[in-house]
C-alpha positions, 0 to 999 in steps of 0.5 A: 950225571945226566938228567934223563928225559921224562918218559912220553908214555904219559902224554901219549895216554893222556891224548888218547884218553882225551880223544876217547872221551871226544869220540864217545861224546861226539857219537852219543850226541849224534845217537841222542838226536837220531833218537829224538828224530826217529821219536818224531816220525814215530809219534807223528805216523802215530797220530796219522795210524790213530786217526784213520783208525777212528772208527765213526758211524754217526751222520758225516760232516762238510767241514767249511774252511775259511780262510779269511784276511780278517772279518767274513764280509759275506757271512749274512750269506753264508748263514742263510746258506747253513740256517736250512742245514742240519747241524749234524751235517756240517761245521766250520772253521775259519783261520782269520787275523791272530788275535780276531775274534768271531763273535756278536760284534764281529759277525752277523751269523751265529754259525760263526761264532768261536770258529776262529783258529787259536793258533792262526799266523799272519799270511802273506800272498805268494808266501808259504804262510798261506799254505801253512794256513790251510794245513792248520785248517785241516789239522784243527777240522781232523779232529772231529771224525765226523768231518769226511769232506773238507771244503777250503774257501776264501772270504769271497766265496759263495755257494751257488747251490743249496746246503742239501744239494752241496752235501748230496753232490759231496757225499756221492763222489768218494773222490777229492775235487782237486784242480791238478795239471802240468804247465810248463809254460811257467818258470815256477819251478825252482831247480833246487826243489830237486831232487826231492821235488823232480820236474815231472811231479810238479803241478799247478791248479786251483788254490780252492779244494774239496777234499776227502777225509785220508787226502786231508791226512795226507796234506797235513802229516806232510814233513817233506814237500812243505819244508821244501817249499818253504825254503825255495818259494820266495815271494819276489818284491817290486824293484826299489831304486833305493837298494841298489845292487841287493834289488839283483839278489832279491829278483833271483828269488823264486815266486813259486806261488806256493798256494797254486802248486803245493796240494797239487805236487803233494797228491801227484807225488804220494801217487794219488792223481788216480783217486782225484777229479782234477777239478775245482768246484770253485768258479772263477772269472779270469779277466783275459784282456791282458796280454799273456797269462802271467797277468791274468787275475780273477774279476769281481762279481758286483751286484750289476752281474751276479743276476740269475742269468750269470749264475745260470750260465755258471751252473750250465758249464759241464767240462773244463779244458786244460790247454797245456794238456789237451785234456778235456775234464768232464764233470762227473761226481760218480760216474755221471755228468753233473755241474762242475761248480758249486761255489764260485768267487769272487763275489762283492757284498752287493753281489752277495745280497742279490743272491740272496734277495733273488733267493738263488742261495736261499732266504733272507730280508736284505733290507736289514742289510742296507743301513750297515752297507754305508 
């Protein structure tokens, strides 16, 4: 007698049943995570919708934004500059060293004080981290609705001006002073940017911004532009003999330097330009000897040319040119002609203390100074 095969219908529903079950898990994980990621746009629009729904009556608030490699060296300037403003026109916040500390042993000023960041991260020039920096200033200063400009500063700057005049001149332009220009000389732009980046929409300018309180929301709800910066800004290391053929891989990386064009594309491509002087209040002194501007740096004010006539040819200068463009920018701060720079960097502590002692920024006995200055 012969043996009959068993019947297949088993296995067959065995497979199919295995492959349901592969297809259900792998469509719930996939539905899990649009969830979570639509969770996250959500709450991040929230919390945008939430602050600009903040309704705030009270005085309006400066907020100073230092973005410091360690220490403040010119905070005796700095806080003869807030000693004669209202505390309820201003407020400070500096993003130092992880782990730095603002206090009697750190500084001479007691406006600095606990300003420090909890959360700041180490930056590297040329990197991402640097404009991830500024994003966490903004973030930390948005949380106080008084705050309505937004001022971002190195630890080299000073003001030209007084705190009254400084606040006047903010106050009555309700537009962001944000250096913006095409520049097409350069190869800073990397081709896989695109398309969430075109070439049209790319700019440079000044790191150095004054914002108004919805272009600092704007910077700082941003989950699109950074991360692509992030990924193709690549800060480009010196040649080492000692790598051999990996130095070919490391020189294809892109030296976009981020912190000249982030805020610049950012604005331009959220169409704002229209709500911008595209202008720096920060004045900067850019040595020219070099052949070509790829070496141009900034030069050092030291106490030998930081008189009162250097200061006043500064406060003299009412119109920037941008070559690539052909543009002549005016400055204007609501339609009238006025200074173009409040600020300028970048300055030495020498240069700092004649400000002071010639009482250009305000009044303070440098002599207490000179013993710490060794």
């Amino acid at each position: 007698m012969t043996k009959k095969a068993a019947p297949k219908v088993g296995r067959h529903v065995l497979w199919f049943s295995w492959k349901l079950v592969t297809f259900f898990c792998i469509a719930f994980s996939l539905v899990a995570l649009f969830r979570l990621h639509l969770q996250y746009d959500i709450s991040s629009s929230a919390v945008s919708r939430a602050r600009s729904r903040i309704h705030y009556d009270g005085p309006a608030k400066i907020a100073f934004l230092f973005l410091a490699r360690r220490e403040l060296p010119l905070d005796f300037l700095w806080g003869s500059f807030f000693e004669i403003a209202d505390v309820e026109n201003f407020s400070i916040y500096i993003h130092s060293a992880p782990g730095f500390v603002f206090d009697e042993l750190t500084t001479r000023s007691k406006f600095f004080y606990g300003r420090q960041l909890s959360n700041s991260i180490q930056v590297a020039w040329g990197e991402s981290s640097m404009i991830a920096a500024e994003r966490l200033l903004l973030e930390a200063a948005l949380e106080d609705p008084a705050n309505q400009r937004f001022v971002l500063l190195s630890d080299s700057c000073v003001p030209i001006y007084n705190f009254s005049y400084v606040y006047k001149y903010l106050m009555a332009s309700p537009r962001s002073f944000v250096d913006s220009f095409l520049d097409r000389k350069e190869s800073r732009y990397n081709p896989k940017m695109s398309p969430t980046i075109p070439t049209g929409k790319w700019r440079k300018g000044s790191q150095w911004i004054t914002l108004i309180r919805r272009h600092a929301e704007v910077i700082v709800d941003d989950e699109i532009i950074f991360p692509v910066f992030k990924k193709c800004c690549k800060r480009r290391p010196p040649l080492d003999a000692r790598k051999g053929k990996m130095n070919m891989k490391l020189q294809k990386q892109h030296n976009c330097i981020p912190d000249e064009h982030y805020v610049q594309t950012l604005l331009a491509m959220s169409g704002l330009e229209g709500e911008l002087e595209r202008r720096t209040l920060t004045y900067t002194q850019w040595n020219l000897s070099t052949t070509g501007n790829q070496n141009w740096h900034p030069l050092t004010f030291s106490y030998a040319n930081a008189g009162p006539q250097q200061i006043k040819e500064i406060k003299r200068i009412n119109h920037v040119y941008y070559e690539t463009e052909f543009r002549t920018e005016w400055c204007r701060s609501n339609s009238t002609i006025v200074p173009c720079f409040l600020f300028a960097r970048k300055f030495s502590r020498g240069a700092a203390m004649r400000l002071l002692s010639e009482g250009i920024v305000g009044t303070f006995d440098t002599s207490t100074l000179l013993d710490q200055s060794s």
